[in-house]
C-alpha positions as CSV (number, residue, x, y, z in Angstrom):
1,X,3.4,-17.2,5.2
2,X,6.1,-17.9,2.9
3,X,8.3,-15.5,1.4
4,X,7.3,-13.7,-1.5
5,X,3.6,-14.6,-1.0
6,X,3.3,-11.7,1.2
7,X,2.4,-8.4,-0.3
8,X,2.5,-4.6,-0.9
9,X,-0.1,-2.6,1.4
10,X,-2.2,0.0,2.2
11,X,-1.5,3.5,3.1
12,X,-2.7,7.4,2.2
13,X,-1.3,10.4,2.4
14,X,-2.2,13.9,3.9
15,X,0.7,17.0,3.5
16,X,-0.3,18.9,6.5
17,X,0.4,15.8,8.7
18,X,3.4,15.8,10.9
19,X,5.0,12.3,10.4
20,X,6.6,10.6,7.3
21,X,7.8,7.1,7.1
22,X,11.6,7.3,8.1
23,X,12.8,5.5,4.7
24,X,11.2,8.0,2.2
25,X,14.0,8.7,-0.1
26,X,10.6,10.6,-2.9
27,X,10.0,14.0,-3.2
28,X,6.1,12.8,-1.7
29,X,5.5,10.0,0.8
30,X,2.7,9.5,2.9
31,X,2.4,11.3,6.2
32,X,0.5,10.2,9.0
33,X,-0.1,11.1,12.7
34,X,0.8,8.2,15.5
35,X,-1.8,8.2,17.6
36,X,-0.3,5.0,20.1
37,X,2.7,3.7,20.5
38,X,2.7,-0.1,21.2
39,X,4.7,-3.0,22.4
40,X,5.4,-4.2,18.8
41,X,3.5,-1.5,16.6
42,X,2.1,1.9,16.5
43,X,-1.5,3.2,15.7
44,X,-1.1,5.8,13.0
45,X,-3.9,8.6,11.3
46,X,-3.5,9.0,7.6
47,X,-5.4,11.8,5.9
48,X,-7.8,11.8,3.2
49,X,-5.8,11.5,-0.3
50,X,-6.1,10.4,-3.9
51,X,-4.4,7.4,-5.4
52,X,-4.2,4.7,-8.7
53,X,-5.4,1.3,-8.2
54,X,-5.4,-1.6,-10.3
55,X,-6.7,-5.3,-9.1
56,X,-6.4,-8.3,-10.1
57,X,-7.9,-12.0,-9.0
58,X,-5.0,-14.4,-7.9
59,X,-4.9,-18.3,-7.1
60,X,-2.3,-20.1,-6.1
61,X,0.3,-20.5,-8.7
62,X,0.2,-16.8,-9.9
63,X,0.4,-14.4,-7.0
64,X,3.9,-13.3,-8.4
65,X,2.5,-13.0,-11.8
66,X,-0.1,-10.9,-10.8
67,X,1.8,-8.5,-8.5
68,X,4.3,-8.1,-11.2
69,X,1.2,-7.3,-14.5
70,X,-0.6,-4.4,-12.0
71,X,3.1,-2.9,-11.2
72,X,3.8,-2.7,-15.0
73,X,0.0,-1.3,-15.4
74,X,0.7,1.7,-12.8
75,X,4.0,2.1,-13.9
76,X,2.8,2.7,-17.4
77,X,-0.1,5.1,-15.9
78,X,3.3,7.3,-14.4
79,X,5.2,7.5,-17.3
80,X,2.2,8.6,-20.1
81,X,-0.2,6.5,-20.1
82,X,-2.9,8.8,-18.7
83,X,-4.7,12.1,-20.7
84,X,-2.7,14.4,-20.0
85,X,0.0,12.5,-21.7
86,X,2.6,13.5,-19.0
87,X,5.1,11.4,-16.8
88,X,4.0,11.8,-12.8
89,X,7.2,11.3,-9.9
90,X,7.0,8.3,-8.4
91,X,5.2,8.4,-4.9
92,X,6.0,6.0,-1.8
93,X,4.7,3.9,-0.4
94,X,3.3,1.3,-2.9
95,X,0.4,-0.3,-1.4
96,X,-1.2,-3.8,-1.8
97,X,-4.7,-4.8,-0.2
98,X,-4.4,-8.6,-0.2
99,X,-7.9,-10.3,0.3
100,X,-8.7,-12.7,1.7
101,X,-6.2,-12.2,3.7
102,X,-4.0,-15.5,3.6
103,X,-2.3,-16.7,0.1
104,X,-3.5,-20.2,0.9
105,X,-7.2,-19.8,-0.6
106,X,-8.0,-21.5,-4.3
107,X,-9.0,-17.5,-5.1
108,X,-8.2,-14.1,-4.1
109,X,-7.0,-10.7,-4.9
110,X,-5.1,-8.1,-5.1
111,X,-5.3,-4.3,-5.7
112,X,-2.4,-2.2,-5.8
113,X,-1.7,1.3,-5.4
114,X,0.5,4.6,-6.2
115,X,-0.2,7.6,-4.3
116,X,-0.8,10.5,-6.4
117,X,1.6,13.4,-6.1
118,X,0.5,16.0,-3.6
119,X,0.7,18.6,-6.7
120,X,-1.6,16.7,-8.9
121,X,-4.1,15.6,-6.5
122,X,-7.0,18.6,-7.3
123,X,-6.0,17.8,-11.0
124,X,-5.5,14.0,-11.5
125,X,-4.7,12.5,-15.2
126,X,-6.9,9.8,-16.0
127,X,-5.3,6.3,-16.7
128,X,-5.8,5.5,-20.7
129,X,-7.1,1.9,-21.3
130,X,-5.1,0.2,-18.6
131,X,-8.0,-1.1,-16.4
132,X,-7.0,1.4,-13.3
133,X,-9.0,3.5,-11.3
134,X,-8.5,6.3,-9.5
135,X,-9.6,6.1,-5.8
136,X,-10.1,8.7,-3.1
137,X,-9.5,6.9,0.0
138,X,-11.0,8.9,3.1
139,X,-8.9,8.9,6.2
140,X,-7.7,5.9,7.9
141,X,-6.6,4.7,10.7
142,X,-3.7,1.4,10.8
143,X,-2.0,-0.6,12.7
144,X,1.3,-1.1,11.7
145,X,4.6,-3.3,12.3
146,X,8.0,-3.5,10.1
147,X,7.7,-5.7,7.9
148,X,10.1,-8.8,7.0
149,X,7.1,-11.1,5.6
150,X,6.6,-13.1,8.8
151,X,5.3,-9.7,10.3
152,X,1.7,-10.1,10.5
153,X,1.0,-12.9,13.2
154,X,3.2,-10.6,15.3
155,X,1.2,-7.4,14.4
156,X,-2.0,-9.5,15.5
157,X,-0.6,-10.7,18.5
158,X,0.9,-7.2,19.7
159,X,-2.8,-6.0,19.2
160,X,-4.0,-8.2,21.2
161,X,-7.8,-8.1,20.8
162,X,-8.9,-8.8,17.3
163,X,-12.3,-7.3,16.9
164,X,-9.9,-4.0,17.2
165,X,-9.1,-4.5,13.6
166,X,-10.3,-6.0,10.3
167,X,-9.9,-9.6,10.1
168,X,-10.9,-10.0,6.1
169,X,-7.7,-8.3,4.6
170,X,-4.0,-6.5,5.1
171,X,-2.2,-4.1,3.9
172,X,1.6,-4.0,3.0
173,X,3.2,-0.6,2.2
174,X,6.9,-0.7,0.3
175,X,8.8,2.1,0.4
176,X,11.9,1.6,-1.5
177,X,12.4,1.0,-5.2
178,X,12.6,-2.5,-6.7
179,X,15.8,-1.8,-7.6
180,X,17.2,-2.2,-4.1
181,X,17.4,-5.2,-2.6
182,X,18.9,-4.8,1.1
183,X,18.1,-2.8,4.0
184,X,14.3,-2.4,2.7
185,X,12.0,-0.8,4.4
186,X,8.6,-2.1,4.4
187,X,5.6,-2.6,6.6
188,X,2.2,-4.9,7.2
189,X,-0.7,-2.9,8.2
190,X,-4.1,-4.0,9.4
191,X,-7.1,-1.4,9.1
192,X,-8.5,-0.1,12.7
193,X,-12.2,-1.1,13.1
């Protein structure tokens, strides 16, 4: 895949879970549990959480365009834009389901999301006009791999056996800020079957 094509992932969060994602500079990043350790990736456990999601359809020429408008959407959601009119801490990671799951298609999408604070998951500001939802994604498990965009064939390989894992989409998960732009740490994820 080329570079920047590729896309933020999927992840979810539980508090009472004993890993976090070693470059988590926020006050709340998702935890998980790593079930397996494997040549080339690990099988983690992520609890049951809440999150904001916005999608939007894609083609060919706007993929950037379109990752950039549902940023702006959530990032407007964080600082206000919800009922409760009040600004909510930046979560990692972000997370992009990219379906189908290559760029290369005519038409696709992509649905990104912020994790909700742990402190405002029972009591969750709704997003005002902005075409976001809020999701409660049940517990999951993923493979994942470090991410430097050329990750995912290696993820599948390292797998090995591909009805292990769904085929029709992946995840990528950032975890630092757009502002910096070396030594990021992000990963691809595909969803266990």
């Amino acid at each position: 895949m080329k570079c920047g094509i590729v896309f933020v992932l999927m992840a979810t969060c539980v508090g009472a879970l004993p890993h976090t994602s070693v470059s988590c500079d926020r006050s709340d990043c998702a935890t998980f549990e790593v079930i397996r350790e494997g040549e080339g990736f690990q099988l983690r456990r992520y609890g049951p959480s809440k999150w904001v999601s916005a999608r939007g359809v894609v083609t060919r020429g706007n993929w950037l365009a379109v990752k950039r408008s549902l940023f702006l959407k959530l990032y407007d959601y964080i600082h206000g834009a919800n009922d409760q009119s009040i600004g909510i801490p930046m979560t990692a990671p972000v997370v992009t389901r990219v379906e189908p799951e290559t760029p290369v298609f005519q038409h696709g999408s992509l649905t990104m999301f912020f994790m909700v604070p742990f402190t405002m998951q029972e009591n969750t500001p709704n997003p005002l006009g902005l075409d976001l939802t809020i999701v409660e994604w049940p517990a999951k498990e993923v493979y994942v791999r470090e991410q430097t965009l050329t990750q995912l064939s290696q993820l599948r390989s390292a797998i090995g056996d591909p009805t292990l894992y769904d085929n029709s989409y992946f995840y990528k998960a950032e975890f630092d800020p757009p502002s910096r732009r070396a030594n990021r740490h992000n990963e691809v994820w595909l969803a266990k079957n």
